[in-house]
ZATI-231697 format. One record per residue: residue in one letter; x negated, z negated, y negated of N, C-alpha, C in turn. Coordinates in nm, 2 decimals, m for minus. Atoms other than C-alpha are relative to their C-alpha. Example, Ala and Ser with C-alpha at 12.3 -4.5 7.8 and 13.67 -1.06 7.14 Angstrom:
BEGIN
SITE residu   n.c1   n.c3   n.c2  ca.c1  ca.c3  ca.c2   c.c1   c.c3   c.c2
SITE      A  m0.09   0.00   0.12  m1.23  m0.78   0.45  m0.09   0.00  m0.12
SITE      S   0.09   0.00   0.11  m1.37  m0.71   0.11   0.08  m0.08  m0.11
This chain:
BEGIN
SITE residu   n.c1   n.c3   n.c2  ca.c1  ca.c3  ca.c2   c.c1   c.c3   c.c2
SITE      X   0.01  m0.12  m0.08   1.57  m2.67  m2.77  m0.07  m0.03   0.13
SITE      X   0.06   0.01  m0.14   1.49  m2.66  m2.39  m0.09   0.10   0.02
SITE      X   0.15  m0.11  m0.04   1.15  m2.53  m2.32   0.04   0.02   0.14
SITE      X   0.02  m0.03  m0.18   1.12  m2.35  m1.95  m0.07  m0.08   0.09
SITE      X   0.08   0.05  m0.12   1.03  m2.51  m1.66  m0.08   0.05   0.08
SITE      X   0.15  m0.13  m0.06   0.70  m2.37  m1.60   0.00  m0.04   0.16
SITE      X   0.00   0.05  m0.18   0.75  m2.56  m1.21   0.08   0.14   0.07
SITE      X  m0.07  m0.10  m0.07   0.97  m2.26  m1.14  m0.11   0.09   0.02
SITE      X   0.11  m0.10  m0.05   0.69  m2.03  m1.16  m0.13  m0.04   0.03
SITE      X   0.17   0.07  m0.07   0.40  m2.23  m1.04  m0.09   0.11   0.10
SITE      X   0.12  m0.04  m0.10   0.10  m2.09  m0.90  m0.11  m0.08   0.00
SITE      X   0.06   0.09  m0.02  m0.09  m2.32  m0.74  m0.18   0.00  m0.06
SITE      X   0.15  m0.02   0.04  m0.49  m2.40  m0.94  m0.10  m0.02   0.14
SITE      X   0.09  m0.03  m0.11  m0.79  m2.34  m0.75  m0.03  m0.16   0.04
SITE      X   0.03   0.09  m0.03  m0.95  m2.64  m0.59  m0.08  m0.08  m0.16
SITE      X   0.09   0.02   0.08  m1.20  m2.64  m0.89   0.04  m0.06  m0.11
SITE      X  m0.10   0.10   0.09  m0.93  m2.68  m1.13   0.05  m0.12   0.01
SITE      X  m0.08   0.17  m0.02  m0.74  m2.94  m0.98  m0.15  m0.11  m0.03
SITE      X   0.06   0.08   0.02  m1.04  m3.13  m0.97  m0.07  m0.05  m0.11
SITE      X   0.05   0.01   0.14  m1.12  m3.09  m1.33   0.13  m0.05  m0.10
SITE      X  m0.11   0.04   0.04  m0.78  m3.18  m1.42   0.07  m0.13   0.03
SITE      X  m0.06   0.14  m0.01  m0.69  m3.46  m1.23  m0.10  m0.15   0.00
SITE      X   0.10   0.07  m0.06  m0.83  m3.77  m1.18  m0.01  m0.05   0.12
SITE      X   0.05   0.01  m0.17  m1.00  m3.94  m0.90   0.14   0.01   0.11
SITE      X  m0.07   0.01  m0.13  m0.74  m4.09  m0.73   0.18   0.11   0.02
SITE      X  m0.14  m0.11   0.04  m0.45  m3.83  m0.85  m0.10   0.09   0.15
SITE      X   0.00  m0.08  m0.05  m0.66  m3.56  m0.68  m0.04  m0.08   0.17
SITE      X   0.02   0.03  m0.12  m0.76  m3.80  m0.35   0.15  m0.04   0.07
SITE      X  m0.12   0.00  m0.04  m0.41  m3.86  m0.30   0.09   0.10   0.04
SITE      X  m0.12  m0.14   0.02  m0.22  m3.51  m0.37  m0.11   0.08   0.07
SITE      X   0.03  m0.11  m0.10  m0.48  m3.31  m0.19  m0.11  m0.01   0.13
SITE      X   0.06   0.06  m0.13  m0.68  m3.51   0.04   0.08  m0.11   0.12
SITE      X  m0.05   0.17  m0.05  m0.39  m3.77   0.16  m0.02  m0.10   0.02
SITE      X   0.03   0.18   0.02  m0.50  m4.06   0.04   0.16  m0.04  m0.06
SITE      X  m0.07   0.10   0.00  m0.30  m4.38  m0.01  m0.04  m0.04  m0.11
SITE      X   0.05   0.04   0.10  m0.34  m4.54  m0.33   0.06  m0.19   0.06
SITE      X  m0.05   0.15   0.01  m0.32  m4.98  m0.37   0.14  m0.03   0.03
SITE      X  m0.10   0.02   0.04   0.01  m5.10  m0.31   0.03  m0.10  m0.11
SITE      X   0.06   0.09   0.09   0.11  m5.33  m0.60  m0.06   0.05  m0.07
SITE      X   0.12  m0.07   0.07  m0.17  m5.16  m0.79  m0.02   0.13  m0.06
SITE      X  m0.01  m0.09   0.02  m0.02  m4.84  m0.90   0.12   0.04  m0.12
SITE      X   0.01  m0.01   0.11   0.12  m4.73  m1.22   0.17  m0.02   0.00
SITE      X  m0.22   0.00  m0.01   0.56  m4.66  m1.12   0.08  m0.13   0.16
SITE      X  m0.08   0.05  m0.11   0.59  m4.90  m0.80   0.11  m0.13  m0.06
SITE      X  m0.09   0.08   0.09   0.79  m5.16  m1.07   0.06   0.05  m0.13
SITE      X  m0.03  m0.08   0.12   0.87  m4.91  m1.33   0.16  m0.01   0.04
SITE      X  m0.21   0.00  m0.01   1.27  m4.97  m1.39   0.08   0.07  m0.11
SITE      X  m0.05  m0.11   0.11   1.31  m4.66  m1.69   0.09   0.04   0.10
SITE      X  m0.05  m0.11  m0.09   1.55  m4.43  m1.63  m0.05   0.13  m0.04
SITE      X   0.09  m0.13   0.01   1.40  m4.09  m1.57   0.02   0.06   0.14
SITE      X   0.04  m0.08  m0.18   1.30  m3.84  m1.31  m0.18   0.01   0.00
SITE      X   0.11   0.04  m0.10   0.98  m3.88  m1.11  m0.07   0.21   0.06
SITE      X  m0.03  m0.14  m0.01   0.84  m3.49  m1.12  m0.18   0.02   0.10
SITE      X   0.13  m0.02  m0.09   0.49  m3.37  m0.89  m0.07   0.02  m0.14
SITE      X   0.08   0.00   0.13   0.19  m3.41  m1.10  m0.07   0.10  m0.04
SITE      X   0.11  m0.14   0.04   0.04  m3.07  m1.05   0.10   0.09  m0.05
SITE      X  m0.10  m0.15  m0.04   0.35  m2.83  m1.00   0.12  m0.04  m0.14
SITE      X  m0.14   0.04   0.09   0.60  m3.05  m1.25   0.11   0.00   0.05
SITE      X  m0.18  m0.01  m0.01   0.92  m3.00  m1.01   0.08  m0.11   0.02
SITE      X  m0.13   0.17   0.01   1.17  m3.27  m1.04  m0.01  m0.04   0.12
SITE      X   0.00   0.10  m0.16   1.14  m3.50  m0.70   0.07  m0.06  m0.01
SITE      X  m0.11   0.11   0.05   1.33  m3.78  m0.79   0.05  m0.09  m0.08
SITE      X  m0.03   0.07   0.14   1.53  m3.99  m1.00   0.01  m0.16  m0.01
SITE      X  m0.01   0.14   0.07   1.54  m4.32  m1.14   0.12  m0.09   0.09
SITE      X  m0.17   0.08  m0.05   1.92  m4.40  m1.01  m0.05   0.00   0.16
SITE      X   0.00   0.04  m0.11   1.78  m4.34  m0.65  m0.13  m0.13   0.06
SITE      X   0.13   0.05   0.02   1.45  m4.54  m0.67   0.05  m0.19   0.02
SITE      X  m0.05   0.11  m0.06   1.48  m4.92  m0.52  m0.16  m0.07   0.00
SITE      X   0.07   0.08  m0.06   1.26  m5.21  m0.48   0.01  m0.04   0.13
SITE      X   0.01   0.01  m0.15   1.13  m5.19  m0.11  m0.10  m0.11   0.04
SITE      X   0.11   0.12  m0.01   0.87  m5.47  m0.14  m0.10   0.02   0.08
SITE      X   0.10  m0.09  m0.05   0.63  m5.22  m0.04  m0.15  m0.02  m0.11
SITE      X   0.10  m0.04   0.11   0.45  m5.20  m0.38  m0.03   0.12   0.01
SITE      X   0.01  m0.05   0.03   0.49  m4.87  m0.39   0.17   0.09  m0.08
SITE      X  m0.16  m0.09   0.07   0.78  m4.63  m0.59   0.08   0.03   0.16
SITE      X  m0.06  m0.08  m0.13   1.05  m4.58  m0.29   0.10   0.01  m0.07
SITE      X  m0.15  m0.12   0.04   1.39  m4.36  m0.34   0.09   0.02   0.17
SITE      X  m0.11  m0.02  m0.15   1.69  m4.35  m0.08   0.01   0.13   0.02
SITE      X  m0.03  m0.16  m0.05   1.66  m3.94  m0.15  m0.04   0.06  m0.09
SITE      X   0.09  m0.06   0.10   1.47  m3.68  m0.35   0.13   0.10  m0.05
SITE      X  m0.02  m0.13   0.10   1.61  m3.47  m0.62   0.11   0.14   0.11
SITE      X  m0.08  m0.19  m0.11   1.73  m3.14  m0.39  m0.14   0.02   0.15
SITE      X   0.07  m0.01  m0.13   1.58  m3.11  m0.06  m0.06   0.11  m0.01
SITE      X   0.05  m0.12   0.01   1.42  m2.78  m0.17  m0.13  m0.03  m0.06
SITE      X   0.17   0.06   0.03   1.14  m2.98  m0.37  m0.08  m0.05   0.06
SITE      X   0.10   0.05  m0.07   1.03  m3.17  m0.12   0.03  m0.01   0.15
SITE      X   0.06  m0.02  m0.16   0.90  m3.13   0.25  m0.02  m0.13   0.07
SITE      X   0.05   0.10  m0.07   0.90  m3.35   0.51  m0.06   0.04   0.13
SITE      X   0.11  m0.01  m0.13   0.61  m3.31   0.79   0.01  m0.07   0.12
SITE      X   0.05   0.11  m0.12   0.60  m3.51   1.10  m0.18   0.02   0.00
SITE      X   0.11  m0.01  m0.05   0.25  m3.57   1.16  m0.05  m0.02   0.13
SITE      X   0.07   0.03  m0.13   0.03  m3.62   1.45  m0.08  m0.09   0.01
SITE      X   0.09   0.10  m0.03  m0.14  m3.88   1.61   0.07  m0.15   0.03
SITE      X  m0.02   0.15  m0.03  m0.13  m4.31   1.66   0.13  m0.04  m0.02
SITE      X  m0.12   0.05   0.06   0.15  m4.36   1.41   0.12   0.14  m0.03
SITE      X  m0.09  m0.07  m0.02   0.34  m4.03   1.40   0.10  m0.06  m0.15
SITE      X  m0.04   0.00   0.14   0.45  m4.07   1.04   0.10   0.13  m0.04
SITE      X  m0.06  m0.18   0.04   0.68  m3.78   0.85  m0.05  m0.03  m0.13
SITE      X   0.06  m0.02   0.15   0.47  m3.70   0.54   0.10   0.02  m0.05
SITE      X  m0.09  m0.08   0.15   0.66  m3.60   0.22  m0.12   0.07  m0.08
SITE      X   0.10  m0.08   0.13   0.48  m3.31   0.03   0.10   0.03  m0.08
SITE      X  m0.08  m0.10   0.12   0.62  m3.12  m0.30  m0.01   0.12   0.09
SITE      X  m0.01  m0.20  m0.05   0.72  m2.70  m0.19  m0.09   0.06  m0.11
SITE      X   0.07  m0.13   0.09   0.57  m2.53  m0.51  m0.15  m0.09   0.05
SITE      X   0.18   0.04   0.02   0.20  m2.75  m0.52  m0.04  m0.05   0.16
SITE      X   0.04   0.04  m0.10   0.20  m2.88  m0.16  m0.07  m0.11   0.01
SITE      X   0.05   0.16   0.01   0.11  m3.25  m0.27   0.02  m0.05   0.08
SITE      X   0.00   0.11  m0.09   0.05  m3.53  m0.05   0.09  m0.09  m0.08
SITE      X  m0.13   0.04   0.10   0.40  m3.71  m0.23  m0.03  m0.16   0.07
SITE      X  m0.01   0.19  m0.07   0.37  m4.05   0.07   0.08   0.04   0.13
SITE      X  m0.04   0.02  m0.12   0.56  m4.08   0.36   0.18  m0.05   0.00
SITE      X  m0.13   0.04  m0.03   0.97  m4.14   0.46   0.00  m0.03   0.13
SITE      X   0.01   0.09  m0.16   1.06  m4.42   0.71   0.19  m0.03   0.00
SITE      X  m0.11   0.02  m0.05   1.40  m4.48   0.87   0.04  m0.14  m0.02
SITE      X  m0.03   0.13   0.03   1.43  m4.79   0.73   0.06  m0.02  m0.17
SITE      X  m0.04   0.01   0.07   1.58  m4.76   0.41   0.16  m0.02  m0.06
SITE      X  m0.13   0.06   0.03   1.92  m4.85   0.20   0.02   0.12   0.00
SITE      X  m0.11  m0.14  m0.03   2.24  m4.66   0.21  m0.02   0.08  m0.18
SITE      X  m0.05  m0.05  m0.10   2.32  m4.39   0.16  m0.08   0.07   0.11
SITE      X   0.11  m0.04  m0.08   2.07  m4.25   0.34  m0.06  m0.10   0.11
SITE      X   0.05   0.06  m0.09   1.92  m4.51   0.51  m0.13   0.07   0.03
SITE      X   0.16  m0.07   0.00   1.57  m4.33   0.46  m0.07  m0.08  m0.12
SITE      X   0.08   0.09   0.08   1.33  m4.50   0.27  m0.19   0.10  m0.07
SITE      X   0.12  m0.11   0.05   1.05  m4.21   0.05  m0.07  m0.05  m0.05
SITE      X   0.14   0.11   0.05   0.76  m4.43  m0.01  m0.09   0.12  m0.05
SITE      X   0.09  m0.12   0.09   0.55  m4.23  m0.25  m0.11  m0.10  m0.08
SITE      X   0.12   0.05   0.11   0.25  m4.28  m0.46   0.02   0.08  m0.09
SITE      X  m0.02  m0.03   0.16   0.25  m4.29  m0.81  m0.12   0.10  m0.05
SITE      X   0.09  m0.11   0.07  m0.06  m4.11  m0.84   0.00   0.12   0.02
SITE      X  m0.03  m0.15   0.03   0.12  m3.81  m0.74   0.11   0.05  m0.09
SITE      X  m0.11  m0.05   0.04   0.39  m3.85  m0.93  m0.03   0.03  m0.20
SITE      X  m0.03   0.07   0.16   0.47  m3.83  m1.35   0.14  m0.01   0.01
SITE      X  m0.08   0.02   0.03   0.73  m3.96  m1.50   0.06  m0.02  m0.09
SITE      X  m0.03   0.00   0.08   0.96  m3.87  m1.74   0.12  m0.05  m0.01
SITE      X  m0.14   0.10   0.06   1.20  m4.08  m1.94   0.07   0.10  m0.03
SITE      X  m0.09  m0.08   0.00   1.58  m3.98  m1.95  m0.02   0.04  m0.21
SITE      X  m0.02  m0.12   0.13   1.50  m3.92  m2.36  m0.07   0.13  m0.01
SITE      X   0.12  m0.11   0.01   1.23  m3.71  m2.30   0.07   0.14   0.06
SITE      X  m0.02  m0.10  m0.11   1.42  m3.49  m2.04   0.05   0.14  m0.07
SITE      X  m0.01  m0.16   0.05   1.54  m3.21  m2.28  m0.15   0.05  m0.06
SITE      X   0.14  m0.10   0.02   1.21  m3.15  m2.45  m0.13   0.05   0.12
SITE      X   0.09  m0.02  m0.11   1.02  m3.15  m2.13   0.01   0.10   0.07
SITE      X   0.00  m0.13  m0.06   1.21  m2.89  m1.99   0.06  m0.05   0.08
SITE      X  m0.03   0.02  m0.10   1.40  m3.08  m1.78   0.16  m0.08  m0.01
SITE      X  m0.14   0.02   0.09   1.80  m3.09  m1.97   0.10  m0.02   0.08
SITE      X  m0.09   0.00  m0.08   1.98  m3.01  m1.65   0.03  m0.15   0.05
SITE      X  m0.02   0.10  m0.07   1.91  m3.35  m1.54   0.02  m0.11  m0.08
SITE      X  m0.06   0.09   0.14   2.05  m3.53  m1.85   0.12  m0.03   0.08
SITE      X  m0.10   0.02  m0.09   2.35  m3.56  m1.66   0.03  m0.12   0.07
SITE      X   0.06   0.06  m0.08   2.25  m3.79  m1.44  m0.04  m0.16  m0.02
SITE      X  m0.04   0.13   0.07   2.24  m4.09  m1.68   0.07  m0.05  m0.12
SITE      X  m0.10  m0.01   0.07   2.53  m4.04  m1.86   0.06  m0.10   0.06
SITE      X  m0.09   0.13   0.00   2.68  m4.37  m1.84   0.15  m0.02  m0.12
């Protein structure tokens, strides 16, 4: 049975929560924009297949099939899920970066560079400590069936 996808109706926890819920560097990453280790982080060599969902909100970001070794040491993807999950920012300042947040929780997700494989040729360098990730068995009890699809080989 497919449970609901509580990410559809997200309302974002107070500051208080989050910080009682996540840990350190979950919450210094997703809502302070921190950087976590590269190398040093829990999916940047993870080779399951699955989808890659925000760690506060749960909405699907990306999947497994687009996810690449960038020899960054961190998780990178040639393209997220549906462009409706995730934001890209330009920032300001020295380096002029385009953040990547999540839309429902507003996470700090990492940054996308113009240097990535086709098709895109974008490169979504993310940290793991915003992400979870669920395996393609898991994806119907999770709530997340639609995207069974997707590694149907």
């Amino acid at each position: 049975m497919n449970k609901p996808n509580n990410w559809k109706d997200f309302q974002k926890p107070t500051e208080a929560a989050l910080r009682d819920r996540l840990k350190p560097k979950e919450y210094s990453v997703t809502q302070e924009d921190g950087t976590e280790p590269a190398f040093n982080n829990e999916y940047w060599d993870n080779k399951r297949d699955g989808i890659y969902v925000d760690i506060i909100s749960r909405e699907p970001l990306f999947s497994s099939r687009d996810k690449y070794d960038s020899g960054t040491g961190w998780p990178s993807f040639t393209k997220p899920l549906s462009n409706k999950q995730v934001v890209a920012k330009k920032e300001r300042g020295l380096f002029a970066r385009t953040e990547v947040r999540s839309q429902q929780a507003d996470s700090h997700l990492g940054h996308v560079f113009p240097d990535g494989l086709a098709p895109t040729g974008q490169r979504y360098c993310m940290n793991s400590a915003s992400l979870k990730f669920i395996p393609k068995e898991d994806l119907e009890k999770e709530g997340y069936g639609e995207f069974k699809e997707l590694f149907a080989d």
